[in-house]
N, C-alpha and C positions, 0 to 999 in steps of 0.2 A: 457521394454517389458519382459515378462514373459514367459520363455522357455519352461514350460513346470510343468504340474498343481503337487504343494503343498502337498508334503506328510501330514500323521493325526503325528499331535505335532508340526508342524513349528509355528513360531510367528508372529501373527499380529499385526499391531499397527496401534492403531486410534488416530488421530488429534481430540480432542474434547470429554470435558469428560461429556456430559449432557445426558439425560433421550434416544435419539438415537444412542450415542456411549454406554450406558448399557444396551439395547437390541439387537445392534450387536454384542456386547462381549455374551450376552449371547445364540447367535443364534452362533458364532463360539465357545463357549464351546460346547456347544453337540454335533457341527461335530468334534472335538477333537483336536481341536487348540485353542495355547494361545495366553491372548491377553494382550499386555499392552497400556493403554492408555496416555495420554497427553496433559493437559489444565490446567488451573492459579487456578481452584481449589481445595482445600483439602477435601477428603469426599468429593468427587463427585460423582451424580447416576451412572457415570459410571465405576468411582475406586473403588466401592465397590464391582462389581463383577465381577473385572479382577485379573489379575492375579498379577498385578503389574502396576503400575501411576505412571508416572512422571509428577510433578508439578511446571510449570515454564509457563515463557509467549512463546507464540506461536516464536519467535523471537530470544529464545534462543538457540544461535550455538552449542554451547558446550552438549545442552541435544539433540540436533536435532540429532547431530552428533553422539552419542549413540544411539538414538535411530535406525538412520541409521544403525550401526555396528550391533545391536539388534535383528533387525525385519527383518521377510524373503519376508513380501511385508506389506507397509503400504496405508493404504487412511482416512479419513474424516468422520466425521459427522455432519458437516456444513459448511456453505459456505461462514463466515467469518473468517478463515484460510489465513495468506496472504500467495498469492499464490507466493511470494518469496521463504518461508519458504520450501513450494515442491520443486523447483528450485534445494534449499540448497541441499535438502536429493536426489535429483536425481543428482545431481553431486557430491556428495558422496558414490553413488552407489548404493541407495536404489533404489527397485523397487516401484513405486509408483502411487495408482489410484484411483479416476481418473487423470487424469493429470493437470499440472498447467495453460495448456491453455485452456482446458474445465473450470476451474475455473475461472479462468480472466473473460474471456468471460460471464458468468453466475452473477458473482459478481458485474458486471457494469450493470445497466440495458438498458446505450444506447446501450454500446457495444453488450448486450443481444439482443435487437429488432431489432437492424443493423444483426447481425447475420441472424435473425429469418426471416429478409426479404431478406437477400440472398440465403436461403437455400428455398426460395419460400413458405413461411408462414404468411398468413396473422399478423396485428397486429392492434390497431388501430393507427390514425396517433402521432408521438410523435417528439415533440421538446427540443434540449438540450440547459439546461438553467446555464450562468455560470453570472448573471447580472440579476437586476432588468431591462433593457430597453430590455434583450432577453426575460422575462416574458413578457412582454406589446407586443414585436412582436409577440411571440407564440399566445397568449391569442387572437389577430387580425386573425392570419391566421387557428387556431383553428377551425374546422368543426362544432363544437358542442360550446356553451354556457358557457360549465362550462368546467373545466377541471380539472386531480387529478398532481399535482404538488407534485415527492418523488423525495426524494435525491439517488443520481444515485446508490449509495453505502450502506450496510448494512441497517438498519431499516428493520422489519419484523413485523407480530402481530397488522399492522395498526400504527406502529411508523414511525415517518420519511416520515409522509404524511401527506397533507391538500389540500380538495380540493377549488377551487377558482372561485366563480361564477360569477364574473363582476370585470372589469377594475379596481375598486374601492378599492379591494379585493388583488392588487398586492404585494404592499407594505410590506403590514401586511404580507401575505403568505411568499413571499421571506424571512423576515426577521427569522418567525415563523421557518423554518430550516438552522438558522444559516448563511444564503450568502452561504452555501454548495453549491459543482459541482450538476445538478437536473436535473431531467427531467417530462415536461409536457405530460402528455397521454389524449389524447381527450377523453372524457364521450363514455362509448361502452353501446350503449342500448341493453343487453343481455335479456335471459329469466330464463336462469340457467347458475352456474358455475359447469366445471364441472373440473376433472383431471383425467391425466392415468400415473400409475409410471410402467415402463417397466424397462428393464436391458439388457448389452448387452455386453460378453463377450471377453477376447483376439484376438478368432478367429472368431470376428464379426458375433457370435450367438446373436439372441435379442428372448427376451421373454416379452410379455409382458398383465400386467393383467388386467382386467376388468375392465370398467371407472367406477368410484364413482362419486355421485353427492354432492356438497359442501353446505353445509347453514353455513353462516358467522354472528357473532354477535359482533359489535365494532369492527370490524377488524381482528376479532381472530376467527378459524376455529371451531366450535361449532360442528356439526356434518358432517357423512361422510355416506351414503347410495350408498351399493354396493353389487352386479351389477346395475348398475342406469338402469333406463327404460328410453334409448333412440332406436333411430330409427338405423336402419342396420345403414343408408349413415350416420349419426354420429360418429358410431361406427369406420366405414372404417376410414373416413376424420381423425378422432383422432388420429389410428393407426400410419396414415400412418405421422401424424405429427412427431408424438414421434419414427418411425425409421427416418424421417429426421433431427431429433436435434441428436438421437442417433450417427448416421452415419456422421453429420457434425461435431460434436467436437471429433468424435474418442474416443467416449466415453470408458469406462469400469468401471461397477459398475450398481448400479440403481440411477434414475432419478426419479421426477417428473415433468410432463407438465401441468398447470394449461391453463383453456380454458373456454372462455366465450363460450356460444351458443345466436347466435340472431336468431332474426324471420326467416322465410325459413333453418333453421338448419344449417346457415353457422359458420364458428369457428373463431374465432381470438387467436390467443395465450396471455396471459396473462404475467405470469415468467415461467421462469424453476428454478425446486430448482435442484442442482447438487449434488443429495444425496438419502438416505430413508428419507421418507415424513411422516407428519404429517395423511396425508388423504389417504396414505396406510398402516394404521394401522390395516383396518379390513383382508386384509389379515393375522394375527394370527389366526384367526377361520373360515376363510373364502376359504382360500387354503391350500393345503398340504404342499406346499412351501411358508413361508412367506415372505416377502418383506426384512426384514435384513438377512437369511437365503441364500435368491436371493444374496444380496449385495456381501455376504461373497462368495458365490459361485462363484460370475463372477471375482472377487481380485485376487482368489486363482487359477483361472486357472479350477477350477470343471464346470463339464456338467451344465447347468441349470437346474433349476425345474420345474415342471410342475404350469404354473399360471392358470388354471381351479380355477371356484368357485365350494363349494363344496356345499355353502347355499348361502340366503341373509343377511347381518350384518347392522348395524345402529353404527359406533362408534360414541361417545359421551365424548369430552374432561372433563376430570374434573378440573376446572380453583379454585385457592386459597380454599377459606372453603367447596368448593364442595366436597373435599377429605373425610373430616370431617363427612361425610357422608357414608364411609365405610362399618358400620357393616348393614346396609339395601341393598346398594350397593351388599356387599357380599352375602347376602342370596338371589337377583334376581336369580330366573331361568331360565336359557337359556344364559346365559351373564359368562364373564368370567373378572374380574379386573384386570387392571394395573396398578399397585404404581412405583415412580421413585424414592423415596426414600428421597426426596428433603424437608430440616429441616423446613421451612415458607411459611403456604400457602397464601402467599401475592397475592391479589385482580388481576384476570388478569395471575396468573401464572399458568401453566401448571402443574399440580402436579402428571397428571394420565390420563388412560382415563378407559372405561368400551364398551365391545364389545355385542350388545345384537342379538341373533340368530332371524333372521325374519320370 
């Protein structure tokens, strides 16, 4: 817990040194905090423009343990962090957040939808699969036909999923990830995906911004349109999702809630990512407080920011040779670029994305 908000020069520390911990590092440089980071890479987008990296596996005691001694509050930038490694640094006496049971909770996805339906959220219906003969029962008591069978644990970007349309289809599926712990989510016939990433402070302040609407290509988040054109009662029902995941895991930091919409505009929740997201990216041009800006704000104990839009944005991921397209990219008007610095645009990878004013 945090007593009391973070003088300008304490140090932060983030778990995770990819293209989200180098835009919170550099959303707490301009409020006037350092940041050191910490992940298995060297030259990473995020140690390049921190203050200071530490490069080891997430596991190591000895660096955690500095890091702890270090840092005046640390948290994440994804949500494959084992959340032992928090544990570590909070009984070492680091301040730390979000917390390792917001984590857990979040990084399981039955554990995530068991949540999601206690805190009174829909989902669709989902079965945990740790066997080929619990796929063949799911796949029977299954509502729907076909089903998306992921592994309960990490895979993101459409990995560590396949879906399975007939009984036929077990075998192979099951195998396909390994005998991995799974879980089956029944087919949600949506109309749109949509997401809201909110934030929500020590003293249980929550802010939260404008839903964006998602279009997905292979799996991987293609663009984000925001403020979406939904209906008020969408609006509300999302809100009021994202203070009840806020508020059940005791959150602190920002979040994203990912959300089907089906016909008659009912919601079902999708995942949460326990972090800054991918699809509140157009908050850089889009608010006056952006989304890692938010992050850093609610760690440190500061007031929150205002999540008003101030326009409509369109972001648009740049995935492997997309990048490579820069100097056009750069001379768009109305649009602002974002490079992560990352050496190989390999096919599928995130390299950047471009914000363009609507």
């Amino acid at each position: 817990m945090l007593k009391a908000p973070l003088p300008l020069g304490s140090t932060i520390g983030i778990l995770g040194d990819g293209q989200l911990g180098r835009m919170l590092s550099q959303a707490a440089s301009r409020l006037g905090f350092k940041v050191v980071t910490f992940g298995p890479d060297v030259g990473s987008p995020a140690a390049q423009v921190s203050l200071a990296s530490k490069v080891a596996a997430y596991t190591d005691e000895a660096v955690l343990e500095r890091l702890a001694e270090g840092c005046d509050v640390i948290t994440f930038e994804f949500e494959n962090v084992p959340a032992d490694s928090l544990d570590f640094l909070t009984g070492k006496g680091a301040v730390v957040a979000p917390s390792s049971k917001a984590l857990r909770i979040t990084q399981d996805r039955v554990l995530e939808k068991t949540f999601a339906r206690e805190a009174g959220i829909d989902t669709v219906d989902f079965f945990e699969i740790n066997s080929v003969a619990d796929l063949e029962a799911a796949m029977q008591a299954s509502p729907t036909p076909e089903a998306l069978l992921k592994t309960r644990r990490e895979g993101y970007d459409g990995k560590g999923q396949i879906w399975v349309r007939s009984p036929d289809e077990v075998d192979t599926a099951y195998a396909s990830l390994g005998g991995r712990p799974s879980i089956l989510e029944a087919k949600a016939s949506f109309t749109r995906e949509i997401s809201v990433v909110a934030a929500r402070g020590w003293n249980g302040e929550i802010r939260i911004f404008p839903i964006g609407q998602n279009h997905h290509v292979g799996g991987i988040l293609s663009t984000t349109l925001a403020p979406a054109q939904v209906s008020e009662a969408v609006t509300a029902k999302a809100f009021e999702i994202a203070r009840k995941v806020l508020e059940g895991l005791d959150y602190v930091g920002v979040l994203a809630v990912e959300l089907f919409v089906l016909p008659g505009d009912e919601l079902v929740l999708n995942e949460i990512a326990p972090r800054v997201h991918n699809s509140g990216h157009w908050t850089q041009d889009g608010c006056l407080c952006d989304q890692f800006e938010q992050h850093i704000r609610a760690v440190v104990g500061w007031p929150l920011g205002d999540t008003s839009a101030r326009c409509t944005v369109e972001m648009t991921n740049l995935l492997g040779p997309d990048i490579l397209n820069w100097p056009q990219l750069a001379a768009e008007p109305q649009s602002r670029l974002y490079v992560y610095g990352k050496d190989e645009p390999r096919v599928g990878r995130k390299m950047g994305h471009i914000n363009r004013i609507k």
